[in-house]
ZADO-1210 file (C-alpha; in nm, 4 decimals, padded with zeros to 6 digits):
<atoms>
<atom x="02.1261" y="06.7306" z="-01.0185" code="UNK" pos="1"/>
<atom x="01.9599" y="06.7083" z="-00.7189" code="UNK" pos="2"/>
<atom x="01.7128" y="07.0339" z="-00.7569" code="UNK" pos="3"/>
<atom x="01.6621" y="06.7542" z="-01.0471" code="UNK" pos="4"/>
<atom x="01.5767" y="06.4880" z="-00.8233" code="UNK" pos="5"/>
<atom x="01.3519" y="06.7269" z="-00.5964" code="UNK" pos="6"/>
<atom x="01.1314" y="06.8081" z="-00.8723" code="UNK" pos="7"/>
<atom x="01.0805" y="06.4636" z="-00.9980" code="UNK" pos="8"/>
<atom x="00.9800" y="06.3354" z="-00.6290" code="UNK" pos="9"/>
<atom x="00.7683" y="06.6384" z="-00.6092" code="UNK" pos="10"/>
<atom x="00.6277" y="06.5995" z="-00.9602" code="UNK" pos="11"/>
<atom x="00.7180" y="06.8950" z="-01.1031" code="UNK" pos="12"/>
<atom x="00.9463" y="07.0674" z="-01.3389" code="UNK" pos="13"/>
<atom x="01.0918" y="06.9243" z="-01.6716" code="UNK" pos="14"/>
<atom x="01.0884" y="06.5735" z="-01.4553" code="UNK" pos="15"/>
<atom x="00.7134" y="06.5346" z="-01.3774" code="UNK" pos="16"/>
<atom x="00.5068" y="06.2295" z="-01.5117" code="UNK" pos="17"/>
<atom x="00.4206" y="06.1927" z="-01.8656" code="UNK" pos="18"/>
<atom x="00.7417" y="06.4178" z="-02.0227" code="UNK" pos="19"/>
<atom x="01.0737" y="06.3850" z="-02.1223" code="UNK" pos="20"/>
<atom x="01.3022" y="06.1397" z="-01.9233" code="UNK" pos="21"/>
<atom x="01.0177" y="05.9743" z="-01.6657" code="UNK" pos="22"/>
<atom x="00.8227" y="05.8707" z="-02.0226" code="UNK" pos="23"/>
<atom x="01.0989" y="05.7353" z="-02.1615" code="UNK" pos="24"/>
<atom x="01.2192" y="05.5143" z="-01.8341" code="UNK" pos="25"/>
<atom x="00.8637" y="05.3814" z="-01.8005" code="UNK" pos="26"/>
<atom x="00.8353" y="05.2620" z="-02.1733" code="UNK" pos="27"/>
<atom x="01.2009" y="05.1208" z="-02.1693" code="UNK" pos="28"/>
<atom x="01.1461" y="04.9416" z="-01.8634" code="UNK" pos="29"/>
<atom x="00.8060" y="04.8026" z="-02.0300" code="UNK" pos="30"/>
<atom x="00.9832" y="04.7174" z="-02.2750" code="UNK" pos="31"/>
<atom x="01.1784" y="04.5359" z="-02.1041" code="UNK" pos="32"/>
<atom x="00.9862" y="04.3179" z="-01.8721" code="UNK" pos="33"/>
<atom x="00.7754" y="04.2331" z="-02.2164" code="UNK" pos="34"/>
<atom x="01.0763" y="04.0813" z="-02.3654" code="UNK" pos="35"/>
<atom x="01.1468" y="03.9006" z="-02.0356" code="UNK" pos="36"/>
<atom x="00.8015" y="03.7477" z="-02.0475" code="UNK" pos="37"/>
<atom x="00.8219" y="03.6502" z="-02.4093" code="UNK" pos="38"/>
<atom x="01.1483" y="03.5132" z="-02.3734" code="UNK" pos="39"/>
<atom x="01.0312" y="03.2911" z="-02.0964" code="UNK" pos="40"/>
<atom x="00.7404" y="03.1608" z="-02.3081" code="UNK" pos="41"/>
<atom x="00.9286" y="02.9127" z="-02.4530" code="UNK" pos="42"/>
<atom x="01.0051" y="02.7912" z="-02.1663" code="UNK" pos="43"/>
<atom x="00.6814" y="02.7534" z="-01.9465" code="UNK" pos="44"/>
<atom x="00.5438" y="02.6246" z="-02.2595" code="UNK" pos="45"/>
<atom x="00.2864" y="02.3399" z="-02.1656" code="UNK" pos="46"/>
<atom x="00.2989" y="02.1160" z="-02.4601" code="UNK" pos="47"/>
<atom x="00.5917" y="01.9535" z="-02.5461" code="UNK" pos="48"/>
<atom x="00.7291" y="01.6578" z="-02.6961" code="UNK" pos="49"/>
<atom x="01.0282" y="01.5039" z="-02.5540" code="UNK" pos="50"/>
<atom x="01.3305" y="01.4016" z="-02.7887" code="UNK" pos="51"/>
<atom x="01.5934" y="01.3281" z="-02.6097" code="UNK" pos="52"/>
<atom x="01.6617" y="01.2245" z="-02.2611" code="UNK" pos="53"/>
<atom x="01.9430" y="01.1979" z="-02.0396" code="UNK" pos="54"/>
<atom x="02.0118" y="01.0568" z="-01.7267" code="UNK" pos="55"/>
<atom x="02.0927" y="01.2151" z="-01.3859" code="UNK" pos="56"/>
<atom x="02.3623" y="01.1512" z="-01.1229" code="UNK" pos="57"/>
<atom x="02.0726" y="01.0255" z="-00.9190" code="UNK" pos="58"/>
<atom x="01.9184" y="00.7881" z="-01.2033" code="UNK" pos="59"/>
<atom x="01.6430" y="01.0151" z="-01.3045" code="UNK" pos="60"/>
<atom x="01.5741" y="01.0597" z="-01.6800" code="UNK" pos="61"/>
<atom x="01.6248" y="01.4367" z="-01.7408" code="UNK" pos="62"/>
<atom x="01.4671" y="01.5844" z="-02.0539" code="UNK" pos="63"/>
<atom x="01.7613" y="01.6899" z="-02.2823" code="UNK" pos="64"/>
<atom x="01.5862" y="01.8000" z="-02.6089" code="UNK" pos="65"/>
<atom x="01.2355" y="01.9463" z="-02.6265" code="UNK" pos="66"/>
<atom x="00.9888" y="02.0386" z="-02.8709" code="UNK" pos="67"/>
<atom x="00.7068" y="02.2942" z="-02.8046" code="UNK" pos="68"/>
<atom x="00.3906" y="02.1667" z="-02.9630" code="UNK" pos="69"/>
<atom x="00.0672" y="02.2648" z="-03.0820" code="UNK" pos="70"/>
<atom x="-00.2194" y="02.1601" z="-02.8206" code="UNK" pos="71"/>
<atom x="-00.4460" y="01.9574" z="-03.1021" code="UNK" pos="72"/>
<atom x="-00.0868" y="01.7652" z="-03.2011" code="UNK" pos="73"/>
<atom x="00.0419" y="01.7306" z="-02.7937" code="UNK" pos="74"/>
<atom x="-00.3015" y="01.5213" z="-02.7842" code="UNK" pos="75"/>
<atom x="-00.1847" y="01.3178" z="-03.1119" code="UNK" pos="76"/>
<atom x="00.1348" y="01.2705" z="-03.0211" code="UNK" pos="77"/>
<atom x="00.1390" y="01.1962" z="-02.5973" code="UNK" pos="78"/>
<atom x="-00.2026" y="01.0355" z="-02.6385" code="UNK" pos="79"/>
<atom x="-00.2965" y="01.2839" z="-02.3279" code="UNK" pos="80"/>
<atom x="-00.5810" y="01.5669" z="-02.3279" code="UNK" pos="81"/>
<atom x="-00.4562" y="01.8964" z="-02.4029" code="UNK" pos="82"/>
<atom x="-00.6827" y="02.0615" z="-02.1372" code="UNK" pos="83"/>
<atom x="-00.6916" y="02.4396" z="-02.3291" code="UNK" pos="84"/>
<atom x="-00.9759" y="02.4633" z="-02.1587" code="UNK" pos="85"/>
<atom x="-00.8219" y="02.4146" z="-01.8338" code="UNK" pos="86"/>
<atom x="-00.5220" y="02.6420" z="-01.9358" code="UNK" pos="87"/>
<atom x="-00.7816" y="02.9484" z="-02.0659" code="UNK" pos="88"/>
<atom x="-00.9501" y="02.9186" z="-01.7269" code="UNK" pos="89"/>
<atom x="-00.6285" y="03.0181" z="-01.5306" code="UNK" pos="90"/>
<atom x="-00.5555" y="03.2574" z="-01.7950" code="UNK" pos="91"/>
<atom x="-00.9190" y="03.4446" z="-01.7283" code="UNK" pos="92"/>
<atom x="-00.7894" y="03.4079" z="-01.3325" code="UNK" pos="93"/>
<atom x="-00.5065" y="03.5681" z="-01.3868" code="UNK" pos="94"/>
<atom x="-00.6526" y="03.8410" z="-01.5812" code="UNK" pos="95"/>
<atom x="-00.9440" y="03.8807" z="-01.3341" code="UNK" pos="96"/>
<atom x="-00.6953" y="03.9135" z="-01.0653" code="UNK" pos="97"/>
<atom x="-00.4502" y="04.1730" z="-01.2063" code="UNK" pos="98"/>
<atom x="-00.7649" y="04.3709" z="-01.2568" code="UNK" pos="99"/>
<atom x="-00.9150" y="04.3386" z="-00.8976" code="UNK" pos="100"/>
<atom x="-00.5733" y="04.3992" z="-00.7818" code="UNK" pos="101"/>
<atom x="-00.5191" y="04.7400" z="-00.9680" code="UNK" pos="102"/>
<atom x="-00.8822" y="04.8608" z="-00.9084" code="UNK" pos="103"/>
<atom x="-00.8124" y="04.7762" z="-00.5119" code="UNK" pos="104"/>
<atom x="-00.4637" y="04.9747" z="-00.5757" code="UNK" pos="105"/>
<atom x="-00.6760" y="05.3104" z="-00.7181" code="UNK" pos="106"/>
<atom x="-00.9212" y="05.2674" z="-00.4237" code="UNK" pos="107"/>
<atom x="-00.6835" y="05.3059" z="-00.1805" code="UNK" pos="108"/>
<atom x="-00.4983" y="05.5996" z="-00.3928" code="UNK" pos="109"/>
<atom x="-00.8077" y="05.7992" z="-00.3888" code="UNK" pos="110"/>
<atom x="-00.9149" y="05.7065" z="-00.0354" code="UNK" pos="111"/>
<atom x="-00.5337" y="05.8551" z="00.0839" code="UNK" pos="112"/>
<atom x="-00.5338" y="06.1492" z="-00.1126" code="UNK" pos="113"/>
<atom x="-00.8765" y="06.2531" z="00.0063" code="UNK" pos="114"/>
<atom x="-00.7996" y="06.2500" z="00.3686" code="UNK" pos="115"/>
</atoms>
């Protein structure tokens, strides 16, 4: 077990990156965190129509019942914009910056392993 553990630290053996057990962790925990962000879609949904309300110890009206919504119908229905535009902006920035961030990240890999 732990001449195990040496070579996958070292990145060698049966253990080293791309085979066997190491593939298989990566792509389960993928996995994973994909489901965990698809799951939560539902939730940080934008637009969404209000059914039922209840109210709070305090006197606030808490939403109760919700109902995710198209943005061309969240626009019939609240009377609001939609703002896609607004919401495909921040996607792009979010995109952008994961990249920037990774591309720093492989800089400074190369830059470390050359000295």
């Amino acid at each position: 077990m732990l001449k195990d553990l040496n070579e996958l630290a070292e990145g060698s053996g049966p253990l080293k990156p791309g085979t066997g057990l190491v593939t298989g962790v990566l792509a389960l925990t993928l996995a994973f965190l994909c489901g965990l962000m698809l799951g939560s879609l539902n939730k940080v949904w934008p637009w969404k129509q209000t059914l039922e309300w209840q109210q709070g110890s305090d006197g606030k009206q808490i939403p109760l019942v919700q109902q995710n919504l198209l943005p061309q119908e969240f626009s019939q229905v609240s009377g609001l914009e939609s703002q896609v535009l607004l919401a495909l902006g921040m996607l792009l920035c979010g995109i952008l910056l994961v990249w920037a961030l990774e591309r720093f990240a492989s800089a400074r890999r190369v830059a470390t392993n050359e000295q």
